[in-house]
MMTF fields as JSON, N, C-alpha, C and O atoms, coordinates in Angstrom:
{
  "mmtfVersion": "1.0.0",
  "mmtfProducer": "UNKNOWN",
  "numBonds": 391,
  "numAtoms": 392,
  "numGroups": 98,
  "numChains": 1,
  "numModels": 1,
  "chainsPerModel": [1],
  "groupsPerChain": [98],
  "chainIdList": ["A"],
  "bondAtomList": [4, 2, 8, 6, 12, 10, 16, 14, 20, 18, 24, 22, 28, 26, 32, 30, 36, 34, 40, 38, 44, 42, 48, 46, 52, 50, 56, 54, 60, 58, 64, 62, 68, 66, 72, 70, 76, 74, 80, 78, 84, 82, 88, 86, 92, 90, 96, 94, 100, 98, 104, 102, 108, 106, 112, 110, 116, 114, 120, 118, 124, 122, 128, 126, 132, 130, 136, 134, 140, 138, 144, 142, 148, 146, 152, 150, 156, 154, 160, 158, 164, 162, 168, 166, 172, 170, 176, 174, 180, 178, 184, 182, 188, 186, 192, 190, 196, 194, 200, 198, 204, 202, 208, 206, 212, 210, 216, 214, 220, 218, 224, 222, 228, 226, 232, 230, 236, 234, 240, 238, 244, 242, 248, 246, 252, 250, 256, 254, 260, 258, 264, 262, 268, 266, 272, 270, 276, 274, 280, 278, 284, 282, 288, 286, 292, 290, 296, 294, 300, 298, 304, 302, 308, 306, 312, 310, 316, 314, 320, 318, 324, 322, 328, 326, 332, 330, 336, 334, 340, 338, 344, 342, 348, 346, 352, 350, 356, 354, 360, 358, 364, 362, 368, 366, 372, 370, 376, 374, 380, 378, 384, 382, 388, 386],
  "bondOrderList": [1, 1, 1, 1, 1, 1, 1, 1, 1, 1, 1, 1, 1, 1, 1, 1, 1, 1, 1, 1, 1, 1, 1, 1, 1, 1, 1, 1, 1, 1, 1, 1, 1, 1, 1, 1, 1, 1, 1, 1, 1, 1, 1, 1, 1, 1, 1, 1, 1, 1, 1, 1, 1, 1, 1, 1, 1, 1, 1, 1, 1, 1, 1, 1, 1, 1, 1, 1, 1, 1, 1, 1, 1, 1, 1, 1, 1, 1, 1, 1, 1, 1, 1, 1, 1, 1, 1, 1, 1, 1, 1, 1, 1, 1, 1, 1, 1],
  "groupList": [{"groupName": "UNK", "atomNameList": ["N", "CA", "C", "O"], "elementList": ["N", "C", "C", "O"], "formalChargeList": [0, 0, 0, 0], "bondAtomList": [1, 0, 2, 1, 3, 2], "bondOrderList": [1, 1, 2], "singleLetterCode": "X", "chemCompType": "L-PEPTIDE LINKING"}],
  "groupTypeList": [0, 0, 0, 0, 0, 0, 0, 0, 0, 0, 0, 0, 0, 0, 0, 0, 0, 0, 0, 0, 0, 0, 0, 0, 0, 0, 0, 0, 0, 0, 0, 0, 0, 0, 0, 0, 0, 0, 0, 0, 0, 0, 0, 0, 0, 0, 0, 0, 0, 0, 0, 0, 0, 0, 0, 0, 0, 0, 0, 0, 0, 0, 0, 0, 0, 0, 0, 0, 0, 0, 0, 0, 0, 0, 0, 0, 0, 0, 0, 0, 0, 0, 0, 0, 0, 0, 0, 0, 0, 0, 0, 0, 0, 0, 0, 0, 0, 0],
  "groupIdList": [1, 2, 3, 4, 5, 6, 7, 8, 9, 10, 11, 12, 13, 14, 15, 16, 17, 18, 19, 20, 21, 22, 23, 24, 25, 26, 27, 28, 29, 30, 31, 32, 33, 34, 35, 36, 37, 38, 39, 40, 41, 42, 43, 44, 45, 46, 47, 48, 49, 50, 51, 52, 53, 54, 55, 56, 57, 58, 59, 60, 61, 62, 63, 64, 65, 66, 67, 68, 69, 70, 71, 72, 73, 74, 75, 76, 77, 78, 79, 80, 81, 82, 83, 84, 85, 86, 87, 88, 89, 90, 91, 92, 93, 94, 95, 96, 97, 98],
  "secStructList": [7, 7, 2, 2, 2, 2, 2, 2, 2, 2, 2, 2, 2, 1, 7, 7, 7, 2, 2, 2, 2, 2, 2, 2, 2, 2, 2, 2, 2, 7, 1, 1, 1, 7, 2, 2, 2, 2, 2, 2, 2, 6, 1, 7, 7, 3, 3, 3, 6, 6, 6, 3, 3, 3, 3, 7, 7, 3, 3, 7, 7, 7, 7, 7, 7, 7, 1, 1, 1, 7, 7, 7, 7, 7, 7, 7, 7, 3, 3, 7, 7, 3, 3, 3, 3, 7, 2, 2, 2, 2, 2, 2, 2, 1, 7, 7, 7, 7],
  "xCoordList": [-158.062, -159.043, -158.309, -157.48, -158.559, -158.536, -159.198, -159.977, -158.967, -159.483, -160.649, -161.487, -161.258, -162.349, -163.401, -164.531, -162.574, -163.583, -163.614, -164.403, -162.912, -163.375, -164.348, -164.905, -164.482, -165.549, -166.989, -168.084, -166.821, -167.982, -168.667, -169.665, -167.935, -167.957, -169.033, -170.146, -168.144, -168.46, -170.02, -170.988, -170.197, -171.819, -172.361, -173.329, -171.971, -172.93, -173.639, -174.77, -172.615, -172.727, -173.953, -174.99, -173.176, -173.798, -174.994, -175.245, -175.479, -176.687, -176.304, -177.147, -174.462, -173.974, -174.436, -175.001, -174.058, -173.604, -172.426, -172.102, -171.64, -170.122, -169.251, -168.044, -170.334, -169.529, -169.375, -168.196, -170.078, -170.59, -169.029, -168.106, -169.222, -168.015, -166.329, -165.369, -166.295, -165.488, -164.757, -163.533, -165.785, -165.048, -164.843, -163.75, -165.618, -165.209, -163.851, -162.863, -163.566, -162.32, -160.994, -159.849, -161.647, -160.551, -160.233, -159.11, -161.802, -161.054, -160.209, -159.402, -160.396, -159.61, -158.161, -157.183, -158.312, -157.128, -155.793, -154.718, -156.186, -155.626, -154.026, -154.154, -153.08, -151.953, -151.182, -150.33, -151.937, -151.719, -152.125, -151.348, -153.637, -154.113, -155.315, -156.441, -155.179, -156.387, -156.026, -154.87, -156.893, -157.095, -156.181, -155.663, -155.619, -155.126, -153.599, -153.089, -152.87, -151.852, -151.319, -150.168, -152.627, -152.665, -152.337, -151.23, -152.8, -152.658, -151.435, -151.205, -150.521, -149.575, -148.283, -147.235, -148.743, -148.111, -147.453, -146.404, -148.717, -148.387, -147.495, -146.94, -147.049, -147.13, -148.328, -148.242, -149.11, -149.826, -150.217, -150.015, -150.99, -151.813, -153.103, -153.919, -153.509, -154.722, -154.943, -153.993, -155.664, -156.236, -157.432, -158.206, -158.137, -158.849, -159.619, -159.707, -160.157, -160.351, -160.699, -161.872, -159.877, -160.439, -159.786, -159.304, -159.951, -159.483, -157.93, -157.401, -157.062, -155.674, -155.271, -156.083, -153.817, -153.223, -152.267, -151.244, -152.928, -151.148, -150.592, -151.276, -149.337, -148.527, -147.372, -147.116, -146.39, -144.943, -144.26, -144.973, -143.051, -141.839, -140.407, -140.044, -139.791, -138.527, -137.122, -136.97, -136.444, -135.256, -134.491, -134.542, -132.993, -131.938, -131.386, -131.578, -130.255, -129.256, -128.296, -127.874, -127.931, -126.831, -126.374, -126.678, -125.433, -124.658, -124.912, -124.844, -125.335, -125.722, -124.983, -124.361, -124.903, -123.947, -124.713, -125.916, -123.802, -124.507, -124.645, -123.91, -125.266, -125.652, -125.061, -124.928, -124.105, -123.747, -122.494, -121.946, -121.968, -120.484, -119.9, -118.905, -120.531, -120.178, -119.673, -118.992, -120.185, -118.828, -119.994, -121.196, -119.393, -120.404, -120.99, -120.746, -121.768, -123.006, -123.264, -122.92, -123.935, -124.86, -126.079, -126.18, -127.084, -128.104, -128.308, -127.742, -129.668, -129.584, -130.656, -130.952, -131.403, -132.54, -133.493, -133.205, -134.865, -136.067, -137.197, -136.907, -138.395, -139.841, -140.563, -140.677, -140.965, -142.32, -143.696, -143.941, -144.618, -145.62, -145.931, -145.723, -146.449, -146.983, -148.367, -148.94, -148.729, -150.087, -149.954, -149.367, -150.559, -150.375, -151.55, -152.417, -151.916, -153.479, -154.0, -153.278, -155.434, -155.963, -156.433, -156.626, -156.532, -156.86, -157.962, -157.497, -158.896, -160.585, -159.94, -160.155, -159.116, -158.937, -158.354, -158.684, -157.175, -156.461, -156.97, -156.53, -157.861, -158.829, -159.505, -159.544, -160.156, -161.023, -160.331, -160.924, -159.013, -158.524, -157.64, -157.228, -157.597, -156.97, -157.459, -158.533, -156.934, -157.863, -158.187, -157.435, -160.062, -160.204, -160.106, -160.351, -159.597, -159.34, -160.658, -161.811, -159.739, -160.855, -161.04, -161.741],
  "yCoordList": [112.11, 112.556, 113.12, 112.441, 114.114, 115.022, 114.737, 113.784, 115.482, 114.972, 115.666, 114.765, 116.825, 117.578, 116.578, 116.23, 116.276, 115.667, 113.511, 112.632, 113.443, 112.438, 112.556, 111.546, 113.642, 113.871, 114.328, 113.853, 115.204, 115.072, 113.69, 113.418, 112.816, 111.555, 110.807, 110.302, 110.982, 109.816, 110.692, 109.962, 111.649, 112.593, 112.229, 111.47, 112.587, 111.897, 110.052, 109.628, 109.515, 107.87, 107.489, 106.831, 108.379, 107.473, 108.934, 109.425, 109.325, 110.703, 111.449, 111.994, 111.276, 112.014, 113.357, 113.727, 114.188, 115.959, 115.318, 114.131, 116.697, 117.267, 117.365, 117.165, 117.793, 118.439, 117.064, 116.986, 115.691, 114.396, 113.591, 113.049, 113.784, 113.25, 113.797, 113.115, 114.45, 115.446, 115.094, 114.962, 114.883, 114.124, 113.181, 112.806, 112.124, 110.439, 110.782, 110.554, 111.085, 111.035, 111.382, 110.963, 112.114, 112.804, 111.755, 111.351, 111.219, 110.315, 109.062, 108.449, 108.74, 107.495, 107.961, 107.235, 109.272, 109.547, 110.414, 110.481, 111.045, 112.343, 112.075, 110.941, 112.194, 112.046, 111.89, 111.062, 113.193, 113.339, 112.446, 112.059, 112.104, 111.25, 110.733, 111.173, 110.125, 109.142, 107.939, 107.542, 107.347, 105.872, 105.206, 104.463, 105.354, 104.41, 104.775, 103.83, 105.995, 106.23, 106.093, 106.035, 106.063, 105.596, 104.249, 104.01, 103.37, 102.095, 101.929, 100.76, 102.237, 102.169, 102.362, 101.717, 103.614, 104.373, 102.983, 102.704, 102.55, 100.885, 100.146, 99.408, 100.067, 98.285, 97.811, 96.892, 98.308, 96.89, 97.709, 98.877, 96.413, 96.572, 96.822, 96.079, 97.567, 97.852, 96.647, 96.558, 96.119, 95.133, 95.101, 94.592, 95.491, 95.799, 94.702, 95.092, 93.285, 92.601, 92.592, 92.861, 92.331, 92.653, 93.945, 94.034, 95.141, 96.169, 96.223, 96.501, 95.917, 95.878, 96.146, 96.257, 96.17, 95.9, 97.366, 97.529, 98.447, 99.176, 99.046, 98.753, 99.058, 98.623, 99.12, 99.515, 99.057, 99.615, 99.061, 98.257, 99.351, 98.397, 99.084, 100.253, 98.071, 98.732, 98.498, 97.481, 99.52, 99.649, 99.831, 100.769, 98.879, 99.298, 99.816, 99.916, 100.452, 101.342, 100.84, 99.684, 101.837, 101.691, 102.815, 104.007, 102.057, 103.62, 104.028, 103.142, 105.657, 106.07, 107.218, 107.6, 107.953, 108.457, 109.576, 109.55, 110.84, 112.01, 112.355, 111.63, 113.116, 112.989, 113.722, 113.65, 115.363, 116.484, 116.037, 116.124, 115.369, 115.481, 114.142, 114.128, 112.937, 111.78, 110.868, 109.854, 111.473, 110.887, 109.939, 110.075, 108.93, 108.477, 108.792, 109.912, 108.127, 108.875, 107.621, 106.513, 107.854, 106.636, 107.052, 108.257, 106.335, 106.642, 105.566, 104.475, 106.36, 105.469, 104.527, 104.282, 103.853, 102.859, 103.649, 104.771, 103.457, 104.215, 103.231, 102.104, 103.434, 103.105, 104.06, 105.281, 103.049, 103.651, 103.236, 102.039, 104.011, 103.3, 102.962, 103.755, 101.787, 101.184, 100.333, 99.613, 100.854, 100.276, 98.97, 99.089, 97.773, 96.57, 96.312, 95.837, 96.424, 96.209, 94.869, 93.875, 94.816, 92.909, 92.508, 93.323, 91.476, 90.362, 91.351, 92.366, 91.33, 92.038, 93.705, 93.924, 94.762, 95.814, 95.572, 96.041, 94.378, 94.534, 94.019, 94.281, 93.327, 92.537, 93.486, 93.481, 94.489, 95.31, 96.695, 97.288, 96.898, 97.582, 97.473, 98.323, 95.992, 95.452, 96.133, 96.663, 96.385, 96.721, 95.203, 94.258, 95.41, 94.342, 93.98, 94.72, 92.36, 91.454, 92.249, 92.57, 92.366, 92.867, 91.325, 91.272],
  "zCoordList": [15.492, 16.454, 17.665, 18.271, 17.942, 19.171, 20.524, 20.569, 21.669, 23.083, 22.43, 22.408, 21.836, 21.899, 21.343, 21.687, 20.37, 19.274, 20.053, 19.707, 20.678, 21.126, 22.491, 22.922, 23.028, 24.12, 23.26, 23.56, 22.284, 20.882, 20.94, 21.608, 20.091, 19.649, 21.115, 20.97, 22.647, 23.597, 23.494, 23.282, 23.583, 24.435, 23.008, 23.068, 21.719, 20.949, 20.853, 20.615, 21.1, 21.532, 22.732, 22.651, 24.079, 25.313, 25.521, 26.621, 24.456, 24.938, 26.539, 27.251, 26.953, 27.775, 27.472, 26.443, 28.717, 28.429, 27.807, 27.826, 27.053, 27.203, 28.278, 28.411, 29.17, 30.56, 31.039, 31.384, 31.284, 31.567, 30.871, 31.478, 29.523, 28.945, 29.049, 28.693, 29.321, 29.454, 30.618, 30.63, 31.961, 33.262, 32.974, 33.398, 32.115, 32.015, 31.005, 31.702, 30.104, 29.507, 30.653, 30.824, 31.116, 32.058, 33.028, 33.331, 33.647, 34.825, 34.142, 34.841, 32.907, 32.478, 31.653, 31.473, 31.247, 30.451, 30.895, 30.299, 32.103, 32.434, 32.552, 33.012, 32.51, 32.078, 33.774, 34.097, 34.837, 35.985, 37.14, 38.013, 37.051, 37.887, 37.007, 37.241, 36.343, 35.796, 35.777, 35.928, 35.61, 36.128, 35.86, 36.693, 34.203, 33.427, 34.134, 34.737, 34.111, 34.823, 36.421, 36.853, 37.129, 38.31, 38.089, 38.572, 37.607, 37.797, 37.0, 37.307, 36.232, 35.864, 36.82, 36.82, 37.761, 38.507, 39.874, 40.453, 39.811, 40.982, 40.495, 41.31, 39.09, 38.513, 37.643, 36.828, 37.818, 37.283, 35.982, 35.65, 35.249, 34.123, 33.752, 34.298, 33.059, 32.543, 31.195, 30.417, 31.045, 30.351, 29.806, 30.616, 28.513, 28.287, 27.052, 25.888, 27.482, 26.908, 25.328, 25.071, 24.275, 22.966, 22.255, 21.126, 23.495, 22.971, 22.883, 21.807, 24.189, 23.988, 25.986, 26.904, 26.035, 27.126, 27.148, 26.483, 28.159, 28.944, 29.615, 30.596, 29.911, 30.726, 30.263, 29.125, 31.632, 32.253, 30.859, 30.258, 30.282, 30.039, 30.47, 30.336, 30.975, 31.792, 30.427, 29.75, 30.373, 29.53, 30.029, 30.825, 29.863, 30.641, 29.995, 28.783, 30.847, 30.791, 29.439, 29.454, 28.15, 27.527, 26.888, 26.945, 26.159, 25.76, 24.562, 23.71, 23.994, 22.87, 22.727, 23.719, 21.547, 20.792, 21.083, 21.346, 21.02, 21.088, 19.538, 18.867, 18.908, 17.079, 16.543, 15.321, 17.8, 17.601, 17.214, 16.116, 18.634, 18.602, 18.156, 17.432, 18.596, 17.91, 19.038, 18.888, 20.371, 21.62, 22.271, 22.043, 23.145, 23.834, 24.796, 25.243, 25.338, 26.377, 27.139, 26.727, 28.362, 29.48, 29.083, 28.853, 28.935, 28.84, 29.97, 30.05, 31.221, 32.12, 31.894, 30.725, 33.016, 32.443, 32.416, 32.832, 31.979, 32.064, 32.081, 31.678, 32.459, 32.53, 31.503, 31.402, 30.84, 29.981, 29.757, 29.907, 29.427, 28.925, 27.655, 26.737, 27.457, 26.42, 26.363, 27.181, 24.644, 24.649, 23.559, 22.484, 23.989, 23.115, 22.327, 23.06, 21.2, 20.815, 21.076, 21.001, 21.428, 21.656, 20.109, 19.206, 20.042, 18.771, 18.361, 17.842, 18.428, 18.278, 17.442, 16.25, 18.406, 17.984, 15.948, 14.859, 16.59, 15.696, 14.398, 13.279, 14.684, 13.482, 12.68, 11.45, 13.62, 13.241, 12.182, 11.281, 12.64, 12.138, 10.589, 9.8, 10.628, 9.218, 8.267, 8.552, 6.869, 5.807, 5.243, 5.007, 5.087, 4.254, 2.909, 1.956, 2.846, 1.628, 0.734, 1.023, -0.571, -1.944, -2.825, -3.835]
}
C-alpha cells in the first residue's frame, strides 16, 4: 500500500474527503514536520497502545570495511528511527493455525 491508496482507504473508512485525509496523513506522517517526526525530533516516543512503539535508537561509532577496496573505515555514531510492533498488531498479523 501506497500514501495514495492509504488516504483512499482512510476517506473510504472515516466518510472523510480525500482532501480531509490527505491533511490527516500528512499531519501524522510527513517525514518534515509531522507529528510522529516531531516528536522523535525531541527524544521522545510515540506509543501507540496495541498498535506498536517509534522511537530514536542511538548506534555507536565502529569500524566497517569499504566493499570496493577492502580498507577500513570510521563509521561515526548515528540516530535512527524505529518502529517496534505492540502485542495486538503482532497477533493480528500472524498467519493463522490450520
Amino acid at each position: 500500500m501506497n500514501k495514495s491508496e492509504l488516504i483512499q482507504m482512510l476517506s473510504n473508512r472515516t466518510k472523510m474527503t480525500k482532501a480531509d485525509s490527505s491533511r490527516a496523513v500528512d499531519a501524522l506522517f510527513n517525514p518534515t514536520n509531522g507529528i510522529v517526526t516531531d516528536t522523535l525530533k525531541k527524544g521522545d516516543k510515540v506509543q501507540i497502545t496495541g498498535f506498536g512503539t517509534f522511537e530514536t535508537r542511538e548506534r555507536k561509532a565502529r569500524t566497517g570495511r569499504n566493499p570496493r577496496t577492502g580498507r577500513e573505515i570510521k563509521i561515526g555514531p548515528t540516530t535512527s528511527a524505529s518502529f517496534r510492533p505492540g502485542k495486538a498488531l503482532k497477533d493480528n498479523v500472524k498467519p493463522s493455525k490450520r
